[in-house]
C-alpha positions in Angstrom: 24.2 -0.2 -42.0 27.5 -2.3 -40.2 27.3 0.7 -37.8 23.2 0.7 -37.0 24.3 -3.0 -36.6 27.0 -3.0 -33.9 24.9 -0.1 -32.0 22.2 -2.8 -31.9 24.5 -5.6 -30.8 26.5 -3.4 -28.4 23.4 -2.4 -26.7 20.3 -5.0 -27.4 20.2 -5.5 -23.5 19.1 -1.6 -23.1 17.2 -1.8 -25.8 15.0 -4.6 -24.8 14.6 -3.0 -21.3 13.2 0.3 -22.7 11.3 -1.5 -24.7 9.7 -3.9 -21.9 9.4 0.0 -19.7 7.3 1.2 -22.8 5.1 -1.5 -23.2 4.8 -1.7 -19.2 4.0 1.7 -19.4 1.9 2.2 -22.1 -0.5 -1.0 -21.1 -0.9 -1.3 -17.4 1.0 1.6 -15.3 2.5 4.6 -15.2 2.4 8.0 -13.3 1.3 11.1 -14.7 2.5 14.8 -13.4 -0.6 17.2 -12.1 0.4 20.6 -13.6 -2.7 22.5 -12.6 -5.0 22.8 -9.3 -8.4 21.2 -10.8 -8.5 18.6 -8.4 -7.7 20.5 -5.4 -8.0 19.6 -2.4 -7.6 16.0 -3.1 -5.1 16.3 -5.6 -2.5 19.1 -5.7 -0.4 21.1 -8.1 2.9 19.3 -8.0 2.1 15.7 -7.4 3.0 12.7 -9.6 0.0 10.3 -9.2 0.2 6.6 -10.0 -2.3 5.1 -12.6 -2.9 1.9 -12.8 -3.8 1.2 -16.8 -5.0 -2.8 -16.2 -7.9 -1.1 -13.9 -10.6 -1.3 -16.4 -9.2 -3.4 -19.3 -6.4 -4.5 -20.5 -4.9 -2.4 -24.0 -3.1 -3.3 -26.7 0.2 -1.3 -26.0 0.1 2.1 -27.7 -3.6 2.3 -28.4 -6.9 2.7 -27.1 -7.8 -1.0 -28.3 -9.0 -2.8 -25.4 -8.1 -7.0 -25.4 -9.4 -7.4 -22.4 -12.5 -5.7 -20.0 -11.7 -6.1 -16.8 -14.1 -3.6 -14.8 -16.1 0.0 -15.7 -15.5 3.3 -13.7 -17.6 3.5 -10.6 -18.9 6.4 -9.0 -16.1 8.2 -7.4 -13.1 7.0 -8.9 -10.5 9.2 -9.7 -9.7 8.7 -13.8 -7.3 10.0 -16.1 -8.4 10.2 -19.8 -7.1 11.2 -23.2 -9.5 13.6 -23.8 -10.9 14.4 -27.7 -12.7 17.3 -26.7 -10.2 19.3 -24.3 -7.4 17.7 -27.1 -5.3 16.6 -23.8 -4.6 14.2 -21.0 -7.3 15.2 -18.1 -7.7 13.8 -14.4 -10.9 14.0 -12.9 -13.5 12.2 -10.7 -16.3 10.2 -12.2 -19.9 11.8 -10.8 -22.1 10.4 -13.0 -22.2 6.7 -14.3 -24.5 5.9 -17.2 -28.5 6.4 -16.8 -27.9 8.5 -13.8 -29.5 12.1 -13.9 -27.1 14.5 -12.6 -27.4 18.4 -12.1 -26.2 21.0 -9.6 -28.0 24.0 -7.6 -25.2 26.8 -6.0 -22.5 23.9 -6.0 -25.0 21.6 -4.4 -24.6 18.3 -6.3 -27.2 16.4 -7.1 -27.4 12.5 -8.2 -30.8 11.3 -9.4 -32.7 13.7 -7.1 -30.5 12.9 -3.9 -28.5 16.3 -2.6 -24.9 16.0 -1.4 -24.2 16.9 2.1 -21.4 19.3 2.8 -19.3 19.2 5.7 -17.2 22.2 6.6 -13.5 21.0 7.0 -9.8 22.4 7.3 -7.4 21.2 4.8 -3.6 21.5 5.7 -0.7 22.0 3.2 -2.5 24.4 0.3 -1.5 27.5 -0.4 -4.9 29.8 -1.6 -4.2 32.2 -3.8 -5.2 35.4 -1.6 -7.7 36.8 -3.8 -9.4 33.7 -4.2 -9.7 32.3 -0.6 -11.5 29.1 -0.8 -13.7 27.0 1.9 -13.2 23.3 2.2 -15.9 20.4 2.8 -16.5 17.0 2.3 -19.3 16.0 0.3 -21.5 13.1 0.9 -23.8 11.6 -1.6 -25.2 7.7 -2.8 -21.7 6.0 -0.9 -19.1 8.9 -2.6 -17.1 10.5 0.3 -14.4 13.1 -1.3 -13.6 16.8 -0.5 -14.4 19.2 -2.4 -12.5 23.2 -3.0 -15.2 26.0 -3.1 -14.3 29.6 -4.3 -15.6 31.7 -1.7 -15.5 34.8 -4.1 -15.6 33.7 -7.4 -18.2 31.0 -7.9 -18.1 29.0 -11.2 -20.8 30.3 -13.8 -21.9 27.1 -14.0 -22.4 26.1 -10.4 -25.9 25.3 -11.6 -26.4 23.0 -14.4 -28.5 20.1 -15.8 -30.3 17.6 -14.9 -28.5 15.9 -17.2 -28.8 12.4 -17.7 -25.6 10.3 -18.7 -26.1 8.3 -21.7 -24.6 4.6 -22.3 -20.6 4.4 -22.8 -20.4 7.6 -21.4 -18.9 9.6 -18.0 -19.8 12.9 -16.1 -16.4 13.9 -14.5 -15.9 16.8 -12.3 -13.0 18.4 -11.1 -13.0 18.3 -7.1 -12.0 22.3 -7.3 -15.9 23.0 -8.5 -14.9 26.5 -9.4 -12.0 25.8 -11.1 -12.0 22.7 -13.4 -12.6 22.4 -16.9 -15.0 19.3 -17.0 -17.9 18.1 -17.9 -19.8 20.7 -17.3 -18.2 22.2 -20.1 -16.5 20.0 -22.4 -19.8 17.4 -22.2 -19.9 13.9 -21.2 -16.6 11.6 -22.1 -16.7 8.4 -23.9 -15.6 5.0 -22.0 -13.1 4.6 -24.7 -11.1 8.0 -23.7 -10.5 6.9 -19.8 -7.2 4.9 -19.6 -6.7 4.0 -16.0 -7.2 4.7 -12.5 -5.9 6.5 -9.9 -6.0 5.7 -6.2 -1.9 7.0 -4.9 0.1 9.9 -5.4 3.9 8.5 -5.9 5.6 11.9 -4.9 5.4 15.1 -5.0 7.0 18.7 -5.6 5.9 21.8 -4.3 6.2 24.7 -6.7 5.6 27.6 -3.8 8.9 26.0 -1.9 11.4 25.3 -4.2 10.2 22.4 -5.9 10.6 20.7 -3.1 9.6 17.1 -2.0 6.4 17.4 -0.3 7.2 14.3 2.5 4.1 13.7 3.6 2.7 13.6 0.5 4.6 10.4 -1.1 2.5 7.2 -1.3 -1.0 9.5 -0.1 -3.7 8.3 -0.8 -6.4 9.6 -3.1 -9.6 7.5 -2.8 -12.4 8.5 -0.5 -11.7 10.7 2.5 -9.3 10.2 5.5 -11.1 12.6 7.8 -8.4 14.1 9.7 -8.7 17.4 7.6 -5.4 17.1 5.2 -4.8 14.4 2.8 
């Protein structure tokens, strides 16, 4: 006990500070690492993205409990989530808000009858893998601007779903790689409660096909809505 004692006294400056980083952390930012390519284009393998917790309320430290509401997702926002159903942390875009009917024809997306436009693009800095080349575009609909990754060989099985419409306190989220993100689509429609913050920059990045090297031009990118030079 003497010894847990002058551990405590020895140190209850570091102690304090990991404490204030955990809190700080756990209640209005952190950064999360992207381990897989769901997101792609917009958000690749490799990069640590920034979330800011305090987007949509602020949480009792630890929890879920929300003490505060500040804001709900809007349509387009990039959102990580603890997610019951996939039984992990998730990162995805929000496509459908509640009451809107949602569905999708051949990858065409669809929000409350209006069809996305698609604009072929070129997207710098991603490495396809060979046997699944991809084409890239932007896709317009109701004020969202994002691009989007389509498999040019292997098409999702559920590139056509729905119309589904979203029910109160809940979120459709996509994955911006529509033939390669577990979402929705899948998993169902995810509770308000699950989504813990926003995302809007990446605050660096790795690239597993060089080295783990830093990826420059990807520190401080950002994530929300579409830069149209064709790389992001």
């Amino acid at each position: 006990m003497r010894r847990l004692t002058s551990f405590l006294s020895r140190n209850k400056g570091f102690i304090a500070f990991m404490l204030c980083m955990i809190m700080f952390r756990s209640a209005l930012a952190d950064w999360n690492v992207v381990p897989t390519g769901s997101m792609q284009p917009t958000i690749q393998i490799g990069d640590r993205i920034l979330v800011d917790k305090a987007a949509y309320d602020i949480r009792l430290p630890l929890t879920h409990i929300s003490l505060l509401h500040l804001a709900d997702p809007r349509r387009g926002d990039i959102v990580v989530l603890d997610s019951h159903a996939a039984n992990e942390r998730l990162v995805k875009r929000v496509i459908g808000i509640p009451g809107d009917e949602v569905a999708m024809r051949s990858n065409v997306l669809y929000i409350n009858g209006v069809a996305a436009r698609y604009t072929p693009t070129l997207v710098q800095g991603i490495h396809d893998d060979q046997r699944d080349p991809a084409r890239y575009a932007v896709e317009q609909v109701d004020g969202m601007q994002h691009l989007v990754r389509l498999s040019r060989y292997h098409p999702s099985e559920v590139r056509d779903f729905g119309p589904v419409t979203v029910p109160p306190g809940k979120y459709l989220l996509l994955g911006d790689n529509r033939d390669n993100s577990e979402d929705s689509r899948y998993l169902g429609f995810f509770p308000r409660d699950e989504i813990v913050g926003r995302s809007r920059y990446v605050a660096m990045s790795l690239d597993p096909d060089n080295h783990y090297l830093p990826r420059e031009r990807r520190f401080a990118a950002r994530l929300d809505g579409y830069n149209g030079a064709g790389s992001r």
